[in-house]
Backbone as XML, in Angstrom:
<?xml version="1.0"?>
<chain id="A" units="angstrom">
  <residue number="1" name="UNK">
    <atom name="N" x="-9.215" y="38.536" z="-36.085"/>
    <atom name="CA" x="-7.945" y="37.866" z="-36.159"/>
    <atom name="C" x="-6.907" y="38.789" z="-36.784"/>
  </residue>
  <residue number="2" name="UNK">
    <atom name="N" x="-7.173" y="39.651" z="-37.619"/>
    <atom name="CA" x="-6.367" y="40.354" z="-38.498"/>
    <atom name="C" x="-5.935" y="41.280" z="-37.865"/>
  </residue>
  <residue number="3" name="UNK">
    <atom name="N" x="-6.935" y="41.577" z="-36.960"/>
    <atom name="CA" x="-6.489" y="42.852" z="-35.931"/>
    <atom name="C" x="-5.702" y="42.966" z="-34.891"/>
  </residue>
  <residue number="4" name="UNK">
    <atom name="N" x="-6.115" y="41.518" z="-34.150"/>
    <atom name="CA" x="-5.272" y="41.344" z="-33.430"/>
    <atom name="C" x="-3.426" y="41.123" z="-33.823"/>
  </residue>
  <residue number="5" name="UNK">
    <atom name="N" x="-3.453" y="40.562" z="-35.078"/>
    <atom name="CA" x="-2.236" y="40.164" z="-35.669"/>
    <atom name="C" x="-1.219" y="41.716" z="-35.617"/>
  </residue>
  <residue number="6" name="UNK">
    <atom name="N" x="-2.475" y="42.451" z="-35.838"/>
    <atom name="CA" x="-1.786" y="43.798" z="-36.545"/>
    <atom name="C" x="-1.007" y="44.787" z="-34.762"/>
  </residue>
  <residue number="7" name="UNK">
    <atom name="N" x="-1.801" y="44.261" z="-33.898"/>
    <atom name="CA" x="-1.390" y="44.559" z="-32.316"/>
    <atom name="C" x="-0.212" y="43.985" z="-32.586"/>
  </residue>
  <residue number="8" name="UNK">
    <atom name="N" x="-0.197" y="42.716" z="-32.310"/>
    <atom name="CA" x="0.722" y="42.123" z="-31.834"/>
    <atom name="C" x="2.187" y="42.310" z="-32.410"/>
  </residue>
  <residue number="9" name="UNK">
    <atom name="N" x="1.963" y="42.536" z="-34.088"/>
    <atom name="CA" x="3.511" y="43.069" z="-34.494"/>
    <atom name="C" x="4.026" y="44.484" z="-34.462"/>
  </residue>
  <residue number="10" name="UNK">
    <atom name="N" x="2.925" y="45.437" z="-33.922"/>
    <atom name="CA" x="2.599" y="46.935" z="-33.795"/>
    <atom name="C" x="2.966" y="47.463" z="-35.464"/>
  </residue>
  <residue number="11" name="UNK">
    <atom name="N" x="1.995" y="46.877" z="-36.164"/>
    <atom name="CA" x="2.394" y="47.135" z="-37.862"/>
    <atom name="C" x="1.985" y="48.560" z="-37.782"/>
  </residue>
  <residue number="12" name="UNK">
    <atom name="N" x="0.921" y="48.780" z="-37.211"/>
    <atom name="CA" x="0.404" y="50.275" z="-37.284"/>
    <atom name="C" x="-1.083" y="50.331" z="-37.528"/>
  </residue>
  <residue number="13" name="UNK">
    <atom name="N" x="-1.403" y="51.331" z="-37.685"/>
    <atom name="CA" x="-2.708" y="52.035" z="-37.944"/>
    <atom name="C" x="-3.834" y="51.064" z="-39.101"/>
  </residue>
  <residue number="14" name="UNK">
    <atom name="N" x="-4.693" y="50.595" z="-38.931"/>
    <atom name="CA" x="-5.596" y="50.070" z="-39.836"/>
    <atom name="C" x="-6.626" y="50.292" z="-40.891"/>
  </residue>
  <residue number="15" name="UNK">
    <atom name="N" x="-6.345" y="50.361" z="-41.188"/>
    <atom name="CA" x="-7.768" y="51.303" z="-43.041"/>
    <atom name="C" x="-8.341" y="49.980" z="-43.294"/>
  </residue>
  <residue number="16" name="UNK">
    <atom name="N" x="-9.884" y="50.222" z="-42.859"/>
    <atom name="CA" x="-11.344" y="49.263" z="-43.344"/>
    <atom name="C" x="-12.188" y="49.313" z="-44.275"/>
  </residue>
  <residue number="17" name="UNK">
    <atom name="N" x="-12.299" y="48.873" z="-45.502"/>
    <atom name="CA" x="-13.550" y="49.400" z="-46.266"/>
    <atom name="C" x="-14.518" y="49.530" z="-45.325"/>
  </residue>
  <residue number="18" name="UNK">
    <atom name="N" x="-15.140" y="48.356" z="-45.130"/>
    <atom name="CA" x="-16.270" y="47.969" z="-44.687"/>
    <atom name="C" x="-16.329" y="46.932" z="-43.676"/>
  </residue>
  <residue number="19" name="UNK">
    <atom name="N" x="-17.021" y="47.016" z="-42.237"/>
    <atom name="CA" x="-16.928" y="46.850" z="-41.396"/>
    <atom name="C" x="-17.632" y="45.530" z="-40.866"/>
  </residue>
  <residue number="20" name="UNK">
    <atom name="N" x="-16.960" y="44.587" z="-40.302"/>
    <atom name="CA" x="-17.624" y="43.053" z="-40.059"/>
    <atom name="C" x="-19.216" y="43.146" z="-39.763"/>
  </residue>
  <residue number="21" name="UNK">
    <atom name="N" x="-19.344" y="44.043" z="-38.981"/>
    <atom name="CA" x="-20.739" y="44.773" z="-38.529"/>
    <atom name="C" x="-21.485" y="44.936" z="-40.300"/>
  </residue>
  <residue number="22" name="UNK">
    <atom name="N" x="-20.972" y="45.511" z="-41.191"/>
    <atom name="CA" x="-21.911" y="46.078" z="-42.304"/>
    <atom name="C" x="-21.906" y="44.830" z="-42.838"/>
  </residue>
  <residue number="23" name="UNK">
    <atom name="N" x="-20.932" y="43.932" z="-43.141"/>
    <atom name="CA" x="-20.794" y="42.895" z="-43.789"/>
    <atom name="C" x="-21.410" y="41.736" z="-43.749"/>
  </residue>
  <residue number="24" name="UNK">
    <atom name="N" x="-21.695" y="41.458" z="-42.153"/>
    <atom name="CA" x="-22.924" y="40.389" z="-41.365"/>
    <atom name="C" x="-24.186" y="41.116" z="-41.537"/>
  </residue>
  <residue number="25" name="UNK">
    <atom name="N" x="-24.583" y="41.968" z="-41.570"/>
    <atom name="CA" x="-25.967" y="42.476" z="-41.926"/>
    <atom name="C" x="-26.197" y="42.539" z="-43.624"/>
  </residue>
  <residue number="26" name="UNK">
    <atom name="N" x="-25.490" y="42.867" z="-44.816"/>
    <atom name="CA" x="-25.428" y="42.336" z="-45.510"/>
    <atom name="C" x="-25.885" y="40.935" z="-46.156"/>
  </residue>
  <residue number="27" name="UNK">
    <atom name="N" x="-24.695" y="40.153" z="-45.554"/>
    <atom name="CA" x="-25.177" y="39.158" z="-45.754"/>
    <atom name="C" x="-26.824" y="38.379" z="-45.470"/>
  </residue>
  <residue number="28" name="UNK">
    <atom name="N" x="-26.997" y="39.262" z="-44.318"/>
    <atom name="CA" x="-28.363" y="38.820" z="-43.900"/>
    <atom name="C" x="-29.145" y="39.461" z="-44.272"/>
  </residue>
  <residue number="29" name="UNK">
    <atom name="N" x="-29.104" y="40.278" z="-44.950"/>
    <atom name="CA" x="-29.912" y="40.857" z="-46.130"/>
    <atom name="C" x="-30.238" y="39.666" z="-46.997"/>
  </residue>
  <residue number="30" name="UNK">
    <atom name="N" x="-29.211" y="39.019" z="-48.005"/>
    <atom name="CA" x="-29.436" y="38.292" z="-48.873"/>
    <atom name="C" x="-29.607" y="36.798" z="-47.997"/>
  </residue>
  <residue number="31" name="UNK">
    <atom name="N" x="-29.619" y="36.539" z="-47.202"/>
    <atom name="CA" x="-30.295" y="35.578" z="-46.550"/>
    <atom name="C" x="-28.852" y="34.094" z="-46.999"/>
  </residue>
  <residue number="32" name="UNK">
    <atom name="N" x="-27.579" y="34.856" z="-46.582"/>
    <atom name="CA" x="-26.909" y="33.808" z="-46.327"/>
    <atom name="C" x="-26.460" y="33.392" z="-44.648"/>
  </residue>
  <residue number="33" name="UNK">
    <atom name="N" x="-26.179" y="32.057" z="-44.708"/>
    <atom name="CA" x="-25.830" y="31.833" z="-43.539"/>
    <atom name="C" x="-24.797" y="32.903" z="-42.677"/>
  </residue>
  <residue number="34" name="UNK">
    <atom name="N" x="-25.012" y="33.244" z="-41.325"/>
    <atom name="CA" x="-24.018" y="33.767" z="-40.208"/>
    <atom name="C" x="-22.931" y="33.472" z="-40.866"/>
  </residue>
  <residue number="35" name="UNK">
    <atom name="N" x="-21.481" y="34.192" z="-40.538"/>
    <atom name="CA" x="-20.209" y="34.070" z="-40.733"/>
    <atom name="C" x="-19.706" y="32.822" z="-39.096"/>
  </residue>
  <residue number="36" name="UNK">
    <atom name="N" x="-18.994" y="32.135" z="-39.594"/>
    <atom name="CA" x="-18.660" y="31.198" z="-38.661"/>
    <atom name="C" x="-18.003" y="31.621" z="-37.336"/>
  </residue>
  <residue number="37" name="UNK">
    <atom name="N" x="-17.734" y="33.087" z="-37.487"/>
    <atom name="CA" x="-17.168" y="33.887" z="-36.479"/>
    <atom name="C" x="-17.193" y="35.133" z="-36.279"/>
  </residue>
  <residue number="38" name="UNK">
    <atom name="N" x="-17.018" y="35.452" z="-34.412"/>
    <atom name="CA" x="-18.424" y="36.149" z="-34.234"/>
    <atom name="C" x="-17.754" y="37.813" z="-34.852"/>
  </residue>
  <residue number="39" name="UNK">
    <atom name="N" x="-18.742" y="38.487" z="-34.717"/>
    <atom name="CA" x="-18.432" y="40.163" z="-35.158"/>
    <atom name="C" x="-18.045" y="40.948" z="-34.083"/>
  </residue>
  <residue number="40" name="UNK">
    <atom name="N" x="-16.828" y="41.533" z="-34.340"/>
    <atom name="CA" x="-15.724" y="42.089" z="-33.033"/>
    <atom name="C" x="-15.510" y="43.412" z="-33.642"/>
  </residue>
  <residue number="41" name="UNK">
    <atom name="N" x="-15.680" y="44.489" z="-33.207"/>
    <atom name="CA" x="-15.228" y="45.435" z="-33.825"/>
    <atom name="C" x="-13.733" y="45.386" z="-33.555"/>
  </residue>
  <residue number="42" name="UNK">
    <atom name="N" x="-12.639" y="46.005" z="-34.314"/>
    <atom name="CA" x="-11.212" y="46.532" z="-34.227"/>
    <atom name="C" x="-10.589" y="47.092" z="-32.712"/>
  </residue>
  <residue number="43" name="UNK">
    <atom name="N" x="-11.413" y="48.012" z="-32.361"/>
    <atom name="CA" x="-11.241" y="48.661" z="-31.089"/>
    <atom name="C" x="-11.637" y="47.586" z="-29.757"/>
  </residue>
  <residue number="44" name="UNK">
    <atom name="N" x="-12.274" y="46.820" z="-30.315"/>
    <atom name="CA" x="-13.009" y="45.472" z="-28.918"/>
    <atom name="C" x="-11.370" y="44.533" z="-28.330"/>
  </residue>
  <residue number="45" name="UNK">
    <atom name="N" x="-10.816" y="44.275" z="-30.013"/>
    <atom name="CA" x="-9.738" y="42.956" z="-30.341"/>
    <atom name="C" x="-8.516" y="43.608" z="-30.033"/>
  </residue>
  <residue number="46" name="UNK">
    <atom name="N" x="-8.404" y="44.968" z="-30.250"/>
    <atom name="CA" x="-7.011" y="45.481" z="-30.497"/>
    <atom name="C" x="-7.099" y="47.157" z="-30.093"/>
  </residue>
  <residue number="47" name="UNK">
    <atom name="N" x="-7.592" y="47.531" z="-28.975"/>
    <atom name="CA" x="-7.934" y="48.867" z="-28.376"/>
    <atom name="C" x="-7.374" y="50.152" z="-28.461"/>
  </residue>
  <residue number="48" name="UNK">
    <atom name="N" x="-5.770" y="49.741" z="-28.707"/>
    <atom name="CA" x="-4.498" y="50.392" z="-28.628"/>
    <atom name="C" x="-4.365" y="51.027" z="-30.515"/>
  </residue>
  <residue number="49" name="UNK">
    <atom name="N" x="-5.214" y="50.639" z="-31.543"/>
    <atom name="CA" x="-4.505" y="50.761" z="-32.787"/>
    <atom name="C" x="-5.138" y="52.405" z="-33.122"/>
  </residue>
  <residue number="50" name="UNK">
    <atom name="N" x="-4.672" y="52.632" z="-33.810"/>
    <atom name="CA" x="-5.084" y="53.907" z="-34.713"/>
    <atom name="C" x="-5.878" y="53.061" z="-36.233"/>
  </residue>
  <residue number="51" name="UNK">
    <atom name="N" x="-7.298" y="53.362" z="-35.970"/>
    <atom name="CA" x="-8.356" y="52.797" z="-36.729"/>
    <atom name="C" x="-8.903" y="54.019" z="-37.674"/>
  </residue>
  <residue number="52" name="UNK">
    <atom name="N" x="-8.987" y="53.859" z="-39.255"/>
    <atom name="CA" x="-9.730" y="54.790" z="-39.973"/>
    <atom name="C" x="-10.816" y="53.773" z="-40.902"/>
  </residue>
  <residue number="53" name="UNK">
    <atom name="N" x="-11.644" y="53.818" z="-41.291"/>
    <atom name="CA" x="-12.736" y="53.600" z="-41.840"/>
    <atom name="C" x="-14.152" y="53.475" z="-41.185"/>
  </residue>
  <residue number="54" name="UNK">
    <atom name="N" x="-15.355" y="53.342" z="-42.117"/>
    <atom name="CA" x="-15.361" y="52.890" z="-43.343"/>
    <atom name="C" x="-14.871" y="53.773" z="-44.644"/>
  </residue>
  <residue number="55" name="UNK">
    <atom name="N" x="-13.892" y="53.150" z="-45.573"/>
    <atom name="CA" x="-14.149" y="54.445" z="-46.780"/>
    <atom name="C" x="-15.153" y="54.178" z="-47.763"/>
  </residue>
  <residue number="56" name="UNK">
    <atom name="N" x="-16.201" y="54.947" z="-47.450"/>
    <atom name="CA" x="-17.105" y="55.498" z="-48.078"/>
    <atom name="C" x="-16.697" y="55.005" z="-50.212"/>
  </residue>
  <residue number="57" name="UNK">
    <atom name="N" x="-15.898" y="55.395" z="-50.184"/>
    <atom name="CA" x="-16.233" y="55.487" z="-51.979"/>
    <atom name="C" x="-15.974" y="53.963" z="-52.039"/>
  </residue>
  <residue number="58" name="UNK">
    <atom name="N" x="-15.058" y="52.897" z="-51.176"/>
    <atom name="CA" x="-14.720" y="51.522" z="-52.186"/>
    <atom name="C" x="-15.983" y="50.356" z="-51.318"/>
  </residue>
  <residue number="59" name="UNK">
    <atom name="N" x="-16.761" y="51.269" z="-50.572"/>
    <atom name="CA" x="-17.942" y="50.436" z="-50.034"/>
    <atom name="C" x="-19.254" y="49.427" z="-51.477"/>
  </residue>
  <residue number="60" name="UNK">
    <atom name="N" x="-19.591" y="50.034" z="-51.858"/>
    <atom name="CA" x="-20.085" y="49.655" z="-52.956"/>
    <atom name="C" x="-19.071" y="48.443" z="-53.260"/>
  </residue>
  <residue number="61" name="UNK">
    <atom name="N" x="-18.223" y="48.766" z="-53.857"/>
    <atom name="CA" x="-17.109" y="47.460" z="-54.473"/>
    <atom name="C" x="-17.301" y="46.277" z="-53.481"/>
  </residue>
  <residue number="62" name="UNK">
    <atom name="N" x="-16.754" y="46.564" z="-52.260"/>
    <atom name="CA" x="-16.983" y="45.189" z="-50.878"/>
    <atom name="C" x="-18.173" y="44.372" z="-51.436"/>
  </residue>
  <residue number="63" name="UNK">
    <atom name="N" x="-19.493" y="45.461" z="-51.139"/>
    <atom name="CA" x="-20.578" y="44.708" z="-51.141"/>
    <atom name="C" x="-20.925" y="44.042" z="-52.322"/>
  </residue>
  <residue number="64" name="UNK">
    <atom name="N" x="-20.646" y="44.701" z="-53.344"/>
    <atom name="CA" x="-20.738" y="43.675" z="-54.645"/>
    <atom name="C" x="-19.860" y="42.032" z="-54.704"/>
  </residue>
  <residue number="65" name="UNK">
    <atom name="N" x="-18.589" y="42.332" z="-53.496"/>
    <atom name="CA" x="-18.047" y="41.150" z="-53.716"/>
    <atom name="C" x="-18.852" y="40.122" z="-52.823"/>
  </residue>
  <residue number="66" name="UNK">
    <atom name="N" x="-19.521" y="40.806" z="-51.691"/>
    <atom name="CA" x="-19.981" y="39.776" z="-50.686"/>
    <atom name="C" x="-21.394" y="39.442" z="-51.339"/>
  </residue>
  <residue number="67" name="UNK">
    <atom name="N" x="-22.052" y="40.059" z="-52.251"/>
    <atom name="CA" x="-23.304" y="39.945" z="-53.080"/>
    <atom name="C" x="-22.855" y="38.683" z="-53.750"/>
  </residue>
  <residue number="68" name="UNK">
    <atom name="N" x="-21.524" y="38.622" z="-54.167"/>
    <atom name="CA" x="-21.630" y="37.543" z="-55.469"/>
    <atom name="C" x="-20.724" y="36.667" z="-54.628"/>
  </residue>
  <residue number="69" name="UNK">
    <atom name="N" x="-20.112" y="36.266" z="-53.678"/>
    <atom name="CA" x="-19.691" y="35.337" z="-52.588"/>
    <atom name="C" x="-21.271" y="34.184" z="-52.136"/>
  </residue>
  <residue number="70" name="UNK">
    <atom name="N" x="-22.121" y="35.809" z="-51.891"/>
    <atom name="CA" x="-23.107" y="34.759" z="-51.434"/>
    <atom name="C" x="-24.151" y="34.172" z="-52.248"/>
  </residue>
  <residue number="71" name="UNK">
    <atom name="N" x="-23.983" y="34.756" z="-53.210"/>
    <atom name="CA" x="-25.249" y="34.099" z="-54.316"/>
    <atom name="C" x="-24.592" y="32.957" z="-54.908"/>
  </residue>
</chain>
């Protein structure tokens, strides 16, 4: 959804920590339910953007938040 948003006003280029893909496996690591919606990469939703991530150093941080989201 975010991505597409970001097409549609041509805001520009997108920076990802961490990727719906790392984030649903994650989670299913710790054995929480599927995300209610499905996993699209950036380039699937919005083909046209200039895409950079994952960044590597604030990855850790994400996952600690989705660690304690799901516990």
């Amino acid at each position: 959804m975010c991505s597409a948003a970001h097409a549609w006003v041509d805001v520009g280029r997108i920076v990802f920590v961490a990727s719906a893909e790392q984030i649903a496996g994650w989670r299913r690591d710790l054995g929480a339910e599927p995300a209610a919606v499905s996993v699209l990469s950036i380039g699937v939703v919005a083909p046209g953007l200039q895409v950079e991530g994952p960044v590597e150093q604030l990855v850790p941080d994400v996952r600690a938040l989705i660690e304690r989201a799901a516990g």
